[in-house]
GULO-203126 format. One line per 3 residues: number of its first residue (from 0); their letters; for each residue x negated, y, z of N, C-alpha, C. Coordinates in steps of 0.02 Angstrom, whole numbers, plus 32768, in hexadecimal, padded with zeros to 4 digits. Example, Ala and Ser with C-alpha at 12.3 -4.5 7.8 and 13.67 -1.06 7.14 Angstrom:
BEGIN
0) as) 7D6C 7EE4 8186 7D99 7F1F 8186 7D6C 7F5B 8186 ~ 7D7E 7F90 8162 7D54 7FCB 8165 7D7B 8002 818A $
END
This chain:
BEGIN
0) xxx) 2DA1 4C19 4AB2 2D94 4BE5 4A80 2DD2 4BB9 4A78 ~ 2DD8 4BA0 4A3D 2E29 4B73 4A2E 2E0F 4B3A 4A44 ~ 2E31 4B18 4A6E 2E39 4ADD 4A97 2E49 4A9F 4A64 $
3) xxx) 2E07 4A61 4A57 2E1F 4A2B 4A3B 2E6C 4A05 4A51 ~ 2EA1 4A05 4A24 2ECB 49D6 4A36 2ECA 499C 4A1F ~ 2EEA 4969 4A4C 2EE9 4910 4A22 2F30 4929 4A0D $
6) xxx) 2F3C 48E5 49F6 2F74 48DE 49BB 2FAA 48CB 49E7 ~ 2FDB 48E5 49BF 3017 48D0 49FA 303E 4892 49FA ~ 3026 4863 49CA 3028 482A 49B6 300D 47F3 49FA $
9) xxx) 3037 47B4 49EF 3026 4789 4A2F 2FDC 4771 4A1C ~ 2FA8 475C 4A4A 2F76 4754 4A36 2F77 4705 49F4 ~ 2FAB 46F7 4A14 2F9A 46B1 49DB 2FC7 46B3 4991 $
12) xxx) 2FD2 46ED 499A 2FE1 4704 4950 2FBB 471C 4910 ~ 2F74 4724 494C 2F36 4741 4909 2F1A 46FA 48DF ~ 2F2B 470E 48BE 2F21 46D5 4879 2EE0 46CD 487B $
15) xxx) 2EBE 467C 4865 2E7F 467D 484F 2E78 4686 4812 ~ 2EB3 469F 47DD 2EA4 46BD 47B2 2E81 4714 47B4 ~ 2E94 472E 47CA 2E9A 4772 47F1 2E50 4778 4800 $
18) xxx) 2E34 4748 4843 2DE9 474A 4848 2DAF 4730 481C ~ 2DD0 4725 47D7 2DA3 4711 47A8 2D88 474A 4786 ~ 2DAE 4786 4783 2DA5 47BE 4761 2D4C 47DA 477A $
21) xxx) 2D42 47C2 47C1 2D00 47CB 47C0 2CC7 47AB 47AC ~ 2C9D 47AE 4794 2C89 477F 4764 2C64 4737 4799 ~ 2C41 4769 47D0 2C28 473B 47FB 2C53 470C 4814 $
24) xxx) 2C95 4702 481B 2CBE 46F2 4834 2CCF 46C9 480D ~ 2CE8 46D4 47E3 2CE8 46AF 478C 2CC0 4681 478C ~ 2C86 467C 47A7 2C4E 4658 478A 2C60 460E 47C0 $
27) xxx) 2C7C 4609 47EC 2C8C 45E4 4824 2CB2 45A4 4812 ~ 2CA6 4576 482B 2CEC 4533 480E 2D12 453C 483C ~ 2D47 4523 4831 2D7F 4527 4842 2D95 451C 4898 $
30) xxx) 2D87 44E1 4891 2D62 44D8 48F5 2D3C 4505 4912 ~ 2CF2 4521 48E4 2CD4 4559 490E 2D02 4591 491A ~ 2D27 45A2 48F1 2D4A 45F0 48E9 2D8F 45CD 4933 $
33) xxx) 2DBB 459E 4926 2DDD 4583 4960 2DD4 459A 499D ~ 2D79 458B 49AC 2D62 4589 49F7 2D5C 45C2 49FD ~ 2D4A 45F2 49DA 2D4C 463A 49ED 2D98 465C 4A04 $
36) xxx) 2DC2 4653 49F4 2DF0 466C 49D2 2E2C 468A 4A14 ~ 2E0E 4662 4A4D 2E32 467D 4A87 2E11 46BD 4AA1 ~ 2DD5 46BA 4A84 2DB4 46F5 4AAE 2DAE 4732 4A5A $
39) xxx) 2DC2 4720 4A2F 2DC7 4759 49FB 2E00 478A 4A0E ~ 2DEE 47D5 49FF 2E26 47FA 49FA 2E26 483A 49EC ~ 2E5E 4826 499C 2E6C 486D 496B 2E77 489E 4990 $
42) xxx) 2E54 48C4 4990 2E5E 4917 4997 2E62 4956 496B ~ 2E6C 4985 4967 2E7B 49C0 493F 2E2D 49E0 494D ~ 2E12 4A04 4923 2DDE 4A05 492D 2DE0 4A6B 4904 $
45) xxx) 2DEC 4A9D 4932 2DF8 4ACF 490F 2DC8 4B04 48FB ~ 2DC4 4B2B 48C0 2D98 4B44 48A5 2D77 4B7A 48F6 ~ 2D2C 4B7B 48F3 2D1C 4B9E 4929 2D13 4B7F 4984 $
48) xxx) 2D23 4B41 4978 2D28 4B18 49AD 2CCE 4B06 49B4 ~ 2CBC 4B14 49ED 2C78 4AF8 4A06 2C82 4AB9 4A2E ~ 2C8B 4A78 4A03 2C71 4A2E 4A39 2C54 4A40 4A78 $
51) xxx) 2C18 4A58 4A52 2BD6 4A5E 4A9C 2BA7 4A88 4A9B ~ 2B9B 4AB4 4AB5 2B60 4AE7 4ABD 2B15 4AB7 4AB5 ~ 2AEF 4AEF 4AC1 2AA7 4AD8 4ACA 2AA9 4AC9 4B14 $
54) xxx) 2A6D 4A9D 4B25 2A7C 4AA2 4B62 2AA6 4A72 4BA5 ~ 2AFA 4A65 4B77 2B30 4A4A 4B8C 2B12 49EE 4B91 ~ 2B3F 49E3 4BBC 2B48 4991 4BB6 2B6D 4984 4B92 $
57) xxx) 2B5E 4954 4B46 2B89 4945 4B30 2BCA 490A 4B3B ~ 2BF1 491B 4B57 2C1D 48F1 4B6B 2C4C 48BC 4B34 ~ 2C52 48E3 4AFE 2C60 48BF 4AB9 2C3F 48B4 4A6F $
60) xxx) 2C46 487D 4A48 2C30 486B 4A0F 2C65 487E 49E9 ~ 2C6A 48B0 49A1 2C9B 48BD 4987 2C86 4889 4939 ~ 2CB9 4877 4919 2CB2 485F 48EA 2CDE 4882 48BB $
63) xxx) 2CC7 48A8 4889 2CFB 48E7 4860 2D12 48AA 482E ~ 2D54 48CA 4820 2D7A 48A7 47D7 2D78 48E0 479C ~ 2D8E 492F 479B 2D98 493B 4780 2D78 498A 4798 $
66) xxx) 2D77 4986 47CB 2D4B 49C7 4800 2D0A 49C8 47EA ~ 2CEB 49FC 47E9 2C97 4A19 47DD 2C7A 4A26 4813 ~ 2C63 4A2D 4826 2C3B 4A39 4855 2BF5 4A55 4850 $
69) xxx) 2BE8 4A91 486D 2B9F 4AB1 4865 2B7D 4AA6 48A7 ~ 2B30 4A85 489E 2B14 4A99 48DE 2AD4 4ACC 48E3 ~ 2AD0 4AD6 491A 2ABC 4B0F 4908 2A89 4B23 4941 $
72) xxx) 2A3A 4B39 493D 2A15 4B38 495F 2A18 4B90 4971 ~ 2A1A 4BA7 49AD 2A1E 4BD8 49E6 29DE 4BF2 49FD ~ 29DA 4C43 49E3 2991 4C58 49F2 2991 4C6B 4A3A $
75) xxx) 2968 4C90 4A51 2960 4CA9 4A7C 2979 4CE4 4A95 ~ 2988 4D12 4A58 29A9 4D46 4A61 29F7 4D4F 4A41 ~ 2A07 4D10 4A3E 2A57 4CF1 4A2A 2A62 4CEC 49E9 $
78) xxx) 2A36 4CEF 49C1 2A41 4CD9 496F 2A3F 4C9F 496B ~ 2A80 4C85 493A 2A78 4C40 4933 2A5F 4C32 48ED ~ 2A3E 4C08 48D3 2A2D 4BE3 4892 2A4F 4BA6 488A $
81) xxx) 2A6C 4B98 486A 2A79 4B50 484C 2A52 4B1C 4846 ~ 2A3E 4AF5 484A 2A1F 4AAA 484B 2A22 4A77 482F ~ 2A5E 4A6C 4827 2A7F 4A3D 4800 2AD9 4A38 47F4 $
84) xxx) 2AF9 4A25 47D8 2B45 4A14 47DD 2B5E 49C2 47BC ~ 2B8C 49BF 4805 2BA3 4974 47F1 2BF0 498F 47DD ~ 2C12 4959 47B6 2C5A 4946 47A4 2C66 48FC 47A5 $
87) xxx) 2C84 48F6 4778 2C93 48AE 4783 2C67 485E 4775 ~ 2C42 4884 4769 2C04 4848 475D 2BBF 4833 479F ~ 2BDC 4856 47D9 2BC6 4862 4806 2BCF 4863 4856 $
90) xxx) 2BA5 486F 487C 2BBD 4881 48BE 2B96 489F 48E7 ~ 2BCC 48C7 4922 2B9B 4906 4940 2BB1 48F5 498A ~ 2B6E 48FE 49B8 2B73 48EE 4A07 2B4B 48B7 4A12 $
93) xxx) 2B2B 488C 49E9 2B0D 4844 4A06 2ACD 485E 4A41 ~ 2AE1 484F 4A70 2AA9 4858 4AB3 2AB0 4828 4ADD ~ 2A77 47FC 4ADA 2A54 47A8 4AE2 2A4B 47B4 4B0F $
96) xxx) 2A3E 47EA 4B40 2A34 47E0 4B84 2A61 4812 4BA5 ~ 2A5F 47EA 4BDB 2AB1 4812 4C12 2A9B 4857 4C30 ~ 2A62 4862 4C35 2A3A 48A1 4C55 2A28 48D7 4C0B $
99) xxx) 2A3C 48B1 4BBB 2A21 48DF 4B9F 2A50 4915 4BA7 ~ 2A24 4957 4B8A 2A5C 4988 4B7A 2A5C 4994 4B2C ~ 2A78 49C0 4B03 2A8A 49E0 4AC3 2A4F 4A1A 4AC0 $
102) xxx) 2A1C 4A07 4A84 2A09 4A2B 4A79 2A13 4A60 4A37 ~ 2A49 4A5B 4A2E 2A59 4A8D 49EE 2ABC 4A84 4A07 ~ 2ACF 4AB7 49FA 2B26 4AD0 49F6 2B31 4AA2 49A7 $
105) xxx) 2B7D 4A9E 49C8 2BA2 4A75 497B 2BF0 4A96 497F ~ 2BF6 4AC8 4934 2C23 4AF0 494A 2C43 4ACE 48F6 ~ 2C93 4AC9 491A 2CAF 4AC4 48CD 2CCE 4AEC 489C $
108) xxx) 2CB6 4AF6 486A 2CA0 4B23 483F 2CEA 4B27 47F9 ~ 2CFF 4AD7 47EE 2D24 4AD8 47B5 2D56 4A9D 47F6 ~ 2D9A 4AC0 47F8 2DD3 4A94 4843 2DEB 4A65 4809 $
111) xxx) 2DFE 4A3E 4843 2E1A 4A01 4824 2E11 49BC 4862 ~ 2E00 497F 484A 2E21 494B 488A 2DE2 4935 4895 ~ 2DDE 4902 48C0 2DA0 48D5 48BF 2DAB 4897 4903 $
114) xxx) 2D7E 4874 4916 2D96 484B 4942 2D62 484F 4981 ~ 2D68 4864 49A8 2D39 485F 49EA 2D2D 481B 4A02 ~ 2D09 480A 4A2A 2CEE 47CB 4A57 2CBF 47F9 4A88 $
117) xxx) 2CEF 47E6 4AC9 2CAF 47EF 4B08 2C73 47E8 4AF5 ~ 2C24 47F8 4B1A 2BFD 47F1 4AF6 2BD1 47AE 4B2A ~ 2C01 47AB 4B6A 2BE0 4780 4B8A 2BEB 473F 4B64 $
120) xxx) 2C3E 4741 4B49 2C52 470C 4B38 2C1C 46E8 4AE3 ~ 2C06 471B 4ABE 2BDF 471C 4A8D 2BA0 46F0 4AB3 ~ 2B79 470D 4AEC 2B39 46FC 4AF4 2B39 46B6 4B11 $
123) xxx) 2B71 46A5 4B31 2B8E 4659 4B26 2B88 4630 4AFC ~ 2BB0 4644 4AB5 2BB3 4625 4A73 2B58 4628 4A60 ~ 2B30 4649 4A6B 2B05 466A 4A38 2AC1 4634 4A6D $
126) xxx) 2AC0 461A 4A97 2A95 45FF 4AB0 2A9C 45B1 4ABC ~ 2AE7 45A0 4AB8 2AE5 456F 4A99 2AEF 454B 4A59 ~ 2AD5 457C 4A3F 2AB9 4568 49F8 2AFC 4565 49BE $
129) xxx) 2AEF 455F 4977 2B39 4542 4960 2B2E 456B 491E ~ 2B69 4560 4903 2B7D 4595 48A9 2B65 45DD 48D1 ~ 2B91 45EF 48FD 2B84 4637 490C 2B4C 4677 491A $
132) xxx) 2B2C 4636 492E 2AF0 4631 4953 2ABA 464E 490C ~ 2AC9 461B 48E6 2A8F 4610 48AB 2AA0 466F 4887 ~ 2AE6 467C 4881 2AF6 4698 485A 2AE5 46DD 488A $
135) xxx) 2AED 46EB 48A7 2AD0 472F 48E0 2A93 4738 48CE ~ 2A69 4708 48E3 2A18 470D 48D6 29FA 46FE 4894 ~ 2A26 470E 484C 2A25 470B 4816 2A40 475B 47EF $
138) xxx) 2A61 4772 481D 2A87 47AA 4817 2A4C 47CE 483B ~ 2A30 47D6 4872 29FC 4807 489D 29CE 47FD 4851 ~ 29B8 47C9 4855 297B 47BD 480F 2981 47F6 47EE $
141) xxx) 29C2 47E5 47C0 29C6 4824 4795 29D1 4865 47A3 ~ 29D6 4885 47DC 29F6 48B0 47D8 29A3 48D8 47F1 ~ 2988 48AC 4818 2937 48C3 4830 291F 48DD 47ED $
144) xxx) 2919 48BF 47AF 28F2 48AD 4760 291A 48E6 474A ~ 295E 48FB 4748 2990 4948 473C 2958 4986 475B ~ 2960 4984 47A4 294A 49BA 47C4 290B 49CD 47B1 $
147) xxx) 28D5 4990 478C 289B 499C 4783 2899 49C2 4749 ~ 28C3 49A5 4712 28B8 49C4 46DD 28D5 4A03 46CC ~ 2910 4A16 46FD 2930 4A5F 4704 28F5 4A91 4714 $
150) xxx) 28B7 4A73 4754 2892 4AA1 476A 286E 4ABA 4744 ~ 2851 4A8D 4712 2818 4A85 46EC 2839 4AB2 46B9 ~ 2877 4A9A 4691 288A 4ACC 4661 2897 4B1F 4660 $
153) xxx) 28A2 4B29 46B1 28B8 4B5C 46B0 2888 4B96 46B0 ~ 2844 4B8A 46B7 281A 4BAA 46A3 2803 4BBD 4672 ~ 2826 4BA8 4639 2803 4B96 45F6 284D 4B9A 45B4 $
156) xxx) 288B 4BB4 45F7 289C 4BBD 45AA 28DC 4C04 45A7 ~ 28DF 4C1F 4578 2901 4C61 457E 2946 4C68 45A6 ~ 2958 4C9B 45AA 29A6 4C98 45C2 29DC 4C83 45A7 $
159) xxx) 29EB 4C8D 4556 2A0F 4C53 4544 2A16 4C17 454B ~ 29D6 4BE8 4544 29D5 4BA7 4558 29CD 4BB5 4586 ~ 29EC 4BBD 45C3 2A07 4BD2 460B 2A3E 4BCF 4614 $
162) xxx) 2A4B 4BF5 45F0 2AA7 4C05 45EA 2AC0 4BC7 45CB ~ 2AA5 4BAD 4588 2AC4 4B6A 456C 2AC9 4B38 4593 ~ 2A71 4B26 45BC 2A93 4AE8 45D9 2AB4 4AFA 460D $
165) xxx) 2AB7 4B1F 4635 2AEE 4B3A 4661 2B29 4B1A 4651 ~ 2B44 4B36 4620 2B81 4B31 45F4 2B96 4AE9 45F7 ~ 2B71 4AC0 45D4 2B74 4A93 45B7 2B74 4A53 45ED $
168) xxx) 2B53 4A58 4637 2B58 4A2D 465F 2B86 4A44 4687 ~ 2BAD 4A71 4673 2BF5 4A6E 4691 2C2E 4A64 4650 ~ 2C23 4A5B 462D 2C49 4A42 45F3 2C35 49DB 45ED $
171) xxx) 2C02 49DC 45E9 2BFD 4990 45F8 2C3E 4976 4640 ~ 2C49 499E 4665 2C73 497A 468B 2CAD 4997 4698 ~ 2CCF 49C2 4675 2D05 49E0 4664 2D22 49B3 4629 $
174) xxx) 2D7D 49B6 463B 2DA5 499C 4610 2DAD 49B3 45D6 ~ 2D9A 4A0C 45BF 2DA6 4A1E 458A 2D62 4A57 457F ~ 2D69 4A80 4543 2D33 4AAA 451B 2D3D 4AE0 4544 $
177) xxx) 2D62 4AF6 456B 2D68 4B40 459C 2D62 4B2D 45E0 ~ 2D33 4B5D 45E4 2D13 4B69 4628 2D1A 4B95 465A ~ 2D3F 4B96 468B 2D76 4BD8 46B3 2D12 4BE5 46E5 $
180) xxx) 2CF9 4C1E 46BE 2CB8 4C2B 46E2 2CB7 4C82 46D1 ~ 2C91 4C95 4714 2C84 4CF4 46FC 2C3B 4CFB 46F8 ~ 2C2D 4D2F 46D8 2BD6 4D46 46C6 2BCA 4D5D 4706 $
183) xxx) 2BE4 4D5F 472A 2BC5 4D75 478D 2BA8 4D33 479D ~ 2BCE 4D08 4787 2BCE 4CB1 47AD 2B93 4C96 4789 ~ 2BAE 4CA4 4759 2B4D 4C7D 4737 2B25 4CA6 4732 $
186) xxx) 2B1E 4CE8 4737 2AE0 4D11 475B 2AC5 4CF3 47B1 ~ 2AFF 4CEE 47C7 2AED 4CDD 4813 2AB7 4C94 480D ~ 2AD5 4C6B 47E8 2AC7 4C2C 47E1 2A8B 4C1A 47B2 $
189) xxx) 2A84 4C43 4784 2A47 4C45 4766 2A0B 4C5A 4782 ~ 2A2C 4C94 47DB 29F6 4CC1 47DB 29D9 4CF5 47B2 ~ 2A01 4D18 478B 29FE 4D49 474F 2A33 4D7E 475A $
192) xxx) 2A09 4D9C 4739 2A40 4DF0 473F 2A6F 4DCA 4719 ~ 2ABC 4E08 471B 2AEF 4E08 470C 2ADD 4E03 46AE ~ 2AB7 4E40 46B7 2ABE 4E67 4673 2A84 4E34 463D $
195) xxx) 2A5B 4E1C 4659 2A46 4DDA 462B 2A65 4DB7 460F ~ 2AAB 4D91 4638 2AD6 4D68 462A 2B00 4D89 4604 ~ 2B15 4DB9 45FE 2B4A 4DE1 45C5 2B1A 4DE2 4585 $
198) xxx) 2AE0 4DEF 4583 2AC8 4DF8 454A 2ABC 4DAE 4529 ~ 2AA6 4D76 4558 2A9E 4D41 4534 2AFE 4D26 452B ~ 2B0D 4D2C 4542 2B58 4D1E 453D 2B75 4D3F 44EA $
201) xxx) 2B65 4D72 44EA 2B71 4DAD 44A9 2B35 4D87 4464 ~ 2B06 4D75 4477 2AD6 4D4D 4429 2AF7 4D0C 442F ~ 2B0B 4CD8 4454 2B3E 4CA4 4456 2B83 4CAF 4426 $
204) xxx) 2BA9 4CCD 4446 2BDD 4CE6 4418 2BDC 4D10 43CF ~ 2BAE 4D2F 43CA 2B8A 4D45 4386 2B81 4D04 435D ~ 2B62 4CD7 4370 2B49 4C9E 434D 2B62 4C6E 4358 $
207) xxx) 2BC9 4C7C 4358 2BFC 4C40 4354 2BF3 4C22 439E ~ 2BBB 4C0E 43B7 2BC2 4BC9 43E7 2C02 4BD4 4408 ~ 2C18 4C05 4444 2C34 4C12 446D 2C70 4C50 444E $
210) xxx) 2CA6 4C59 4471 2CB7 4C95 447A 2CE3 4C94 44C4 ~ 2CD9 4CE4 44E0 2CCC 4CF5 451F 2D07 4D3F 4527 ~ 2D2E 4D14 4553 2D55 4D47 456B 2D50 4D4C 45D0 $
213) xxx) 2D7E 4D81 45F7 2D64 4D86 4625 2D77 4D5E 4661 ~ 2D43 4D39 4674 2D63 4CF0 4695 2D5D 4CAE 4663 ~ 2D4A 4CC6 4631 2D57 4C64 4601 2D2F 4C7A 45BC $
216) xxx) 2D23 4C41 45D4 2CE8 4C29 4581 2CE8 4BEF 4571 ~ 2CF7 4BF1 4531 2D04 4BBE 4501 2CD8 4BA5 44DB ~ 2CC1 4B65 44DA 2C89 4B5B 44B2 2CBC 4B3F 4473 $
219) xxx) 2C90 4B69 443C 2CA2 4B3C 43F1 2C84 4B1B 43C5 ~ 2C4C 4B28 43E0 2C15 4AEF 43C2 2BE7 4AD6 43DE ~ 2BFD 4A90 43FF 2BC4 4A5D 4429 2B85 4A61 441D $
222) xxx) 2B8A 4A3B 43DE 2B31 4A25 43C8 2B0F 4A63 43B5 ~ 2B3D 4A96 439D 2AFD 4AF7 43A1 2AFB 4AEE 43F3 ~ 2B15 4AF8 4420 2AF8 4AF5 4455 2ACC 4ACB 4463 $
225) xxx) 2AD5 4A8B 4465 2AAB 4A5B 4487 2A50 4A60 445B ~ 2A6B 4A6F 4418 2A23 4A93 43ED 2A02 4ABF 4409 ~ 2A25 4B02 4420 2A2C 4B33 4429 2A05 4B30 4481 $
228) xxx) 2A08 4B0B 44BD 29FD 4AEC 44D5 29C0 4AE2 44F8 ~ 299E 4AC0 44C3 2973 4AAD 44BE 2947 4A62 44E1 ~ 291D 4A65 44D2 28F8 4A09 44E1 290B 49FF 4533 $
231) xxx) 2919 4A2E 455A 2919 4A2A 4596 2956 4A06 45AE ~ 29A1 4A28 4581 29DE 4A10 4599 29E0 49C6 4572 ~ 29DD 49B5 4543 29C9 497F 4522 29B7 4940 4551 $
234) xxx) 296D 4954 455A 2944 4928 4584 2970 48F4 45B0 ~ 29A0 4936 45D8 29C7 493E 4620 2A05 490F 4603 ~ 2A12 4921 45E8 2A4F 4903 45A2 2A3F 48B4 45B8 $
237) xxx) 2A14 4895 4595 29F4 4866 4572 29F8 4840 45BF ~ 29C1 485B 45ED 29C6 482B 4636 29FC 480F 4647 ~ 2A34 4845 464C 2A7A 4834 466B 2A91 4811 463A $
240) xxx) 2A92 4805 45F8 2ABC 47D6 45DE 2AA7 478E 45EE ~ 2A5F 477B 45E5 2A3D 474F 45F9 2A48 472D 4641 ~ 2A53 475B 466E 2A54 4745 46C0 2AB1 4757 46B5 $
243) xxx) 2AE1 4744 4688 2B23 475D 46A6 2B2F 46FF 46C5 ~ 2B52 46F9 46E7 2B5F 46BF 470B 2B9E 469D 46C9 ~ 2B95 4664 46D7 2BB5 4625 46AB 2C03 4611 46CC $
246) xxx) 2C2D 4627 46A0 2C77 462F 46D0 2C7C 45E1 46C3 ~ 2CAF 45CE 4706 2CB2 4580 46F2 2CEF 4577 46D6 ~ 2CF3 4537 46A0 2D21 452D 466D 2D58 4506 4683 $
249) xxx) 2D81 4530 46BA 2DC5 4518 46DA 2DEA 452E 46D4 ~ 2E1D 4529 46CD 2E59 454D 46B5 2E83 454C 4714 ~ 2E78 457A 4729 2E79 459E 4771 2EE6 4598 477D $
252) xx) 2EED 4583 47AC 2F50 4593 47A2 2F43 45D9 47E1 ~ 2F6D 45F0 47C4 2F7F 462F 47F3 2F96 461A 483A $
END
C-alpha cells in the first residue's frame, strides 16, 4: 500500500488559508482554526491508500481538501460496498471513544491532500465543547439522513440512477467535469456486475449526459443527470446544501 506522506514544508508554513479549503475547517474563526493548528497536518493522501480497515483503531481524523475518499462497508466473504464518500465538505475517522474501533474501511479513491488531526487530540476538542464540536455533530446529522436515504433509494431505483448519483456525488466534490473512475470500480462499489455498468454507462452516453472513455468520464450535462437521477439524489442534494456549515467572514493571512 502507498504510504501517506506529510508535506515537506515546515509545519508552520501550512497556511490557514490552505486549511480553509475544507469546508469544516472553513467554517471555524480564526482563533478556533489557530488552536488547532499545532496539531493539524497536510499530508498527501494517494489514490488507493486505506486510512483504516474495519476493525482498526482509528488513530487519525482526516480532513480532505481536494482528496475523495470512499468508505466502504466489508462483507464477510471480502466484498466491499460503498456507503458513503466524503471530500472536502467533510470528515473521515471521528471515534468519540478511545476503545472504539472502525467499523467500515476508508479507502482513497480520487488522491490528492487533506489535513489529519490525531484522533485523541480531536476527542479533546470535541468534549469540550466549541465551533468544532457543534460542527462534527451537525456533519454525523447529515450524513446519518444521506445513508438513510441511499438505503431506502437503492431499492427502488434502476441502475442508471445508480450510476448517476454515483457519478454525481463524486463530481459534487471534484474540481472539474472528469472523473479518473473504471466500470470494475463502480461495479465493485455499486455491488453490480461489470456488464450492467457498461450498459447503463452506453444509454448515458447515447443520451448526451456523459461521454466515457477507458478510465474517465466526463459529464456534459449536470442537470440531465441530476434529472436523470432521480428524487433520491436530489433529496440527498437538498440535505447537504442545507446542513453545509457557514464559513466565517475573515479574511484569514497566510
Amino acid at each position: 500500500m502507498n504510504a501517506i506522506q506529510t508535506s515537506t514544508a515546515p509545519q508552520q508554513s501550512i497556511s490557514l488559508i490552505g486549511a480553509q479549503q475544507n469546508d469544516l475547517l472553513r467554517a471555524l474563526s480564526r482563533d478556533d482554526l489557530l488552536a488547532l493548528f499545532g496539531d493539524l497536518e497536510l499530508v498527501t493522501l494517494p489514490e488507493g491508500k486505506h486510512l483504516f480497515d474495519y476493525g482498526d483503531a482509528v488513530e487519525y481524523t482526516y480532513f480532505p481538501t481536494n482528496a475523495i475518499i470512499s468508505l466502504q462497508y466489508v462483507m464477510e466473504d471480502g466484498a466491499t460496498t460503498e456507503i458513503a464518500v466524503v471530500g472536502r465538505e467533510g470528515v473521515v475517522g471521528v471515534a468519540l471513544h478511545p476503545t472504539e474501533r472502525a467499523s467500515y474501511a476508508a479507502v482513497v479513491q480520487t488522491p490528492g491532500y487533506g489535513y489529519r488531526l490525531k484522533t485523541a487530540v480531536l476527542r479533546e476538542v470535541f468534549y469540550t465543547g466549541g465551533p468544532l464540536a457543534q460542527q462534527l455533530m451537525r456533519y454525523t446529522s447529515m450524513m446519518f439522513a444521506q445513508l438513510a436515504q441511499s438505503v431506502a433509494g437503492s431499492r427502488h431505483t434502476s441502475i442508471e440512477q445508480k450510476l448517476c448519483r454515483w457519478l454525481l456525488e463524486r463530481l459534487d466534490r471534484s474540481l472539474s467535469n472528469e472523473l479518473k473512475v473504471t466500470q470494475e470500480m463502480i461495479a465493485n462499489m455499486l455491488g453490480v456486475r461489470r456488464e450492467s455498468v457498461t450498459g447503463a454507462a452506453g444509454k448515458l452516453a447515447q443520451e448526451g449526459l456523459i461521454t466515457y472513455r477507458r478510465g474517465c468520464v466526463t459529464v456534459l450535462d449536470r442537470d440531465g443527470m441530476e434529472r436523470r437521477a432521480g428524487s433520491c439524489y436530489q433529496s440527498m442534494a437538498k440535505k447537504a446544501s442545507t446542513a453545509q456549515p457557514q464559513a466565517q467572514q475573515v479574511r484569514y493571512a497566510a
